[in-house]
C-alpha angles and dihedrals in degrees: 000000000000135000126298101250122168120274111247113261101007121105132261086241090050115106091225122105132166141204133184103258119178109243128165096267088056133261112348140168116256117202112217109189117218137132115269130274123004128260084215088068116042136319087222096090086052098052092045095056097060110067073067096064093055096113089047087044087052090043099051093041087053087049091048092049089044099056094042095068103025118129094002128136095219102036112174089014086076086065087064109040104078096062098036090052093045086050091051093051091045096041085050096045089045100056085040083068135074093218108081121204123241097247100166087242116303137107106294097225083057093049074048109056090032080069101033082061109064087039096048084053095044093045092044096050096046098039091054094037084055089061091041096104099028097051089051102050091137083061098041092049096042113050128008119236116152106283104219071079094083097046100046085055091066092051092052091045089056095051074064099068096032089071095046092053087048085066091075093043083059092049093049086046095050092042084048093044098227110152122210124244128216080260089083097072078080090075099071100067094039086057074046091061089035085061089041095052089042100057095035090061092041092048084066102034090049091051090043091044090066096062099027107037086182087077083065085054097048104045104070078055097043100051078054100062089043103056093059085057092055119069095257103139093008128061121248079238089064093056108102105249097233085069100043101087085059101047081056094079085052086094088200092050080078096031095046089042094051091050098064092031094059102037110038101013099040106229138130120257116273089256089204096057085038097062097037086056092048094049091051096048104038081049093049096043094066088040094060088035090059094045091049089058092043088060107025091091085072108031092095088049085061107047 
């Protein structure tokens, strides 16, 4: 049969190969059409192709943000809403009951929102990432890029909104005069995580979207569920300590709880839930990279 060799004149990243293949006019090129490089060799070819993508990766996180907020009244304030409507409810529910919730001394709606953050920004980025493939079928089907691309995008759109929402925890920090610390320059590689997590879930969701529609369908309910299971308007500390070994494996319960930790109360990361976080998500991040590319040879086929 011949060995796979590049087609003259077409690209590397092109999804066009050729081999030299016997035929009744004599020997001719034949043109077999798949996407470049094989999961079953290295990962290395793929990763190397996508620093070259980084214009198409800018473009396509500008258009996300742009649409977003096209043609809207509130524009950016949309950015902003969600957590601070999910702070309001929670800091109501919260002084209609008797129990009170362990907030280090400071004003409870702040220990919320400081919460609600990080998770608005982790259920947002993986929610939209796991349509990524599915909502741009016309580019999927068209044209071949590497694909990780779309859902990336999602992920950096959503860093987007996250800073505009971190306006407002600014503001609640200045009105409730709480000063920062140097401890909050942590905060910047747990958002990192947060991003890392993100994109790794919705890697695989996204792949597994395009054959079984029911995971879009799932996963609004699912991140609700999960986000009663983070310590998002309780503390880590609250949690019975039968039960905590357990929340551990919940890589936002340490990213969620750093975060708050680092940013409103002034303390360092529990080391111990940080790591623990950083370990799930740079081992699943390879794992649902793996599984994309497995599958990414057939995920046009199946639009």
């Amino acid at each position: 049969m011949g060995n796979y060799l590049p087609l003259d004149g077409v690209s590397p990243s092109a999804s066009a190969v050729w081999r030299s293949a016997p035929s009744i006019a004599g020997n001719r090129r034949a043109v077999v059409l798949r996407p470049p490089g094989s999961i079953s060799g290295s990962l290395w070819p793929h990763l190397r192709r996508l620093p070259g993508y980084g214009d198409l990766l800018w473009t396509l996180t500008a258009h996300r943000v742009k649409v977003r907020y096209k043609q809207s009244l509130l524009g950016w304030a949309w950015a902003v809403l969600q957590p601070l409507l999910l702070m309001l409810i929670f800091t109501l529910l919260s002084s209609m009951t008797s129990s009170k919730v362990a907030s280090g001394g400071i004003p409870y709606s702040l220990f919320v929102y400081a919460g609600v953050l990080p998770w608005s920004f982790f259920s947002t980025a993986l929610a939209n990432s796991t349509y990524s493939l599915v909502g741009q079928t016309a580019l999927v089907t068209k044209v071949w890029f590497p694909r990780e691309i779309l859902p990336l995008s999602y992920v950096t759109a959503a860093v987007f909104d996250f800073l505009v929402a971190s306006l407002l925890l600014v503001g609640l920090m200045l009105y409730n005069h709480v000063t920062p610390s140097a401890q909050v320059l942590f905060a910047v590689p747990l958002v990192g995580l947060i991003s890392v997590l993100a994109f790794a879930i919705g890697l695989a969701l996204a792949a597994v979207q395009v054959r079984y529609r029911d995971v879009g369908l799932a996963v609004p309910l699912l991140l609700q569920i999960w986000m009663f299971l983070s310590p998002v308007i309780y503390p880590f500390s609250q949690v019975p300590a039968a039960y905590r070994w357990l929340y551990q494996l919940n890589p936002m319960t340490g990213l969620v709880e750093g975060f708050r930790r680092v940013t409103v109360q002034g303390m360092s990361p529990d080391w111990h839930l940080a790591l623990v976080s950083a370990l799930i998500c740079f081992g699943l991040l390879p794992a649902s990279y793996c599984y994309f590319k497995y599958v990414d040879a057939t995920i046009a086929d199946r639009m």
